[in-house]
C-alpha positions as CSV (number, residue, x, y, z in Angstrom):
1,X,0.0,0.0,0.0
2,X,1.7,2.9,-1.1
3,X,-0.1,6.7,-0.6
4,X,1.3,9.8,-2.8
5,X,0.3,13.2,-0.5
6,X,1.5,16.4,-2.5
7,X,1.1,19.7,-0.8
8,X,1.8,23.5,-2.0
9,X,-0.9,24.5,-4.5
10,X,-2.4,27.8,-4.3
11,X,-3.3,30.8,-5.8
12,X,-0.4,33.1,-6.3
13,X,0.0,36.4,-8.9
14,X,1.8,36.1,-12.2
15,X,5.4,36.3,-11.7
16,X,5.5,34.7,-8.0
17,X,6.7,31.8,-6.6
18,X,5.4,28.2,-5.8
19,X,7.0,25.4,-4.3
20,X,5.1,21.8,-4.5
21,X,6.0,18.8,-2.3
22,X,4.8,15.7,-2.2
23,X,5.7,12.2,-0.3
24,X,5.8,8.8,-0.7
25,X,4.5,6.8,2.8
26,X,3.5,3.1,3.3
27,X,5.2,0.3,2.4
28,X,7.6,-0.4,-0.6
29,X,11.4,-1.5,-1.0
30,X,12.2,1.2,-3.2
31,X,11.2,4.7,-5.2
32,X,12.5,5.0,-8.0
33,X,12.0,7.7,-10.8
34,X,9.7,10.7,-9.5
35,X,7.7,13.3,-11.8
36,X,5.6,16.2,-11.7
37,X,2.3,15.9,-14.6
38,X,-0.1,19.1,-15.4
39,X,-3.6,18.8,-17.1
40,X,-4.8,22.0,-17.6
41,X,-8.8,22.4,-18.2
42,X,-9.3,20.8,-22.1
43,X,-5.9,19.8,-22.5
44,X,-4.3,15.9,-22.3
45,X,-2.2,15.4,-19.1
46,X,1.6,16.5,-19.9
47,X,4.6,15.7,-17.9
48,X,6.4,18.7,-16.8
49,X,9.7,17.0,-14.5
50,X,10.7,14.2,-13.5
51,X,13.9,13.2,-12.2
52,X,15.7,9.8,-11.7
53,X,16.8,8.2,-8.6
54,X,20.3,9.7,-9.2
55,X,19.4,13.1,-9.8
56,X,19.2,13.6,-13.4
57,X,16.4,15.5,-14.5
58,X,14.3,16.7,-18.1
59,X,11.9,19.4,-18.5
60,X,9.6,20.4,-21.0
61,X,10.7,23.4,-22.9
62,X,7.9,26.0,-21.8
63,X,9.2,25.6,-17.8
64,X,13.0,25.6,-18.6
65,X,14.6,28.2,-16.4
66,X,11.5,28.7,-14.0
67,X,10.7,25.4,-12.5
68,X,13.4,23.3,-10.8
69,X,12.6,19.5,-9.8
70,X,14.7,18.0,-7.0
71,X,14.3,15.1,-4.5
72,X,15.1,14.4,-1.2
73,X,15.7,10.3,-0.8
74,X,15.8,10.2,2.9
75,X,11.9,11.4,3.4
76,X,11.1,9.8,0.0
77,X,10.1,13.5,-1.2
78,X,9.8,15.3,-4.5
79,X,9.8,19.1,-4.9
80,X,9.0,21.1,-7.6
81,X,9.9,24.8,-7.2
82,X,8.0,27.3,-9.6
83,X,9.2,31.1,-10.4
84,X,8.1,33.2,-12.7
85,X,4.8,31.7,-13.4
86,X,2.6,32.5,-15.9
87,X,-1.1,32.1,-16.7
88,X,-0.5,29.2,-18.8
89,X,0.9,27.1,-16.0
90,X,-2.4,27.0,-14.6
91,X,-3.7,23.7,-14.1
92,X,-4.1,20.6,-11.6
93,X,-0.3,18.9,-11.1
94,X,0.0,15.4,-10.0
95,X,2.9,13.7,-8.3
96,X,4.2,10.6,-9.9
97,X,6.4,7.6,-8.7
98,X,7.6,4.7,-10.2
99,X,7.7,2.3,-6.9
100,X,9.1,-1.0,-6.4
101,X,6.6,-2.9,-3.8
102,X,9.2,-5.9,-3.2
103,X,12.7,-6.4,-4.0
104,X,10.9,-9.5,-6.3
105,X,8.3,-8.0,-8.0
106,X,8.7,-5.1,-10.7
107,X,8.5,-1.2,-10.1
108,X,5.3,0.1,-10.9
109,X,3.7,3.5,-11.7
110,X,1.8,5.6,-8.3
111,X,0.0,8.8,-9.0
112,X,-1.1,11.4,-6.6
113,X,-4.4,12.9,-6.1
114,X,-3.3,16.2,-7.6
115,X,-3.2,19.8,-6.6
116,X,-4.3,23.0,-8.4
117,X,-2.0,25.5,-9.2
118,X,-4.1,29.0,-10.1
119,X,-2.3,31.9,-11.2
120,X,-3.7,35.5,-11.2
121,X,-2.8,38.4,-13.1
């Protein structure tokens, strides 16, 4: 059993700052690669960062020098920190993990219940 909580949305004014968190809890042997997802309102889900169990990281193009993804593997936590946003980065975002259950079994894909992100200009 494996629970995804992410924390940080909000409402904040174009051009400030947002930092998203969210934590693996129960029981696995291992997390492995972590992401941040956004769906904004008639658009498909899109992943937006992810980063791998040793720190390398991709980003789409439209969040490249304004969002930063980074991890901390002690508490099983993924961040996402968000400058400069922009009314298009408006939309619910949703934690991912790819989590091995049991050193036996393969890794598997966990979502979070998401969190809206609203910007105001």
């Amino acid at each position: 059993q494996v629970q995804l909580v992410e924390s940080g949305g909000g409402l904040v004014q174009a051009g400030g700052s947002l930092r998203l968190s969210c934590a693996a809890s129960g029981s696995f042997h291992k997390v492995n690669a972590m992401a941040w997802y956004r769906q904004a309102p008639g658009n498909q889900r899109e992943l937006v960062a992810e980063i791998s169990s040793d720190g390398n990281t991709i980003y789409i193009d439209s969040v490249k020098g304004r969002f930063t993804i980074s991890r901390d593997n002690a508490k099983n936590t993924v961040y996402l920190q968000m400058s400069s946003l922009k009314l298009e980065d408006v939309a619910v975002y949703y934690c991912s993990a790819d989590i091995k259950l049991h050193s036996y079994t393969p890794a598997y894909q966990h979502w979070g219940q998401g969190t809206q992100v609203t910007v105001s200009s």
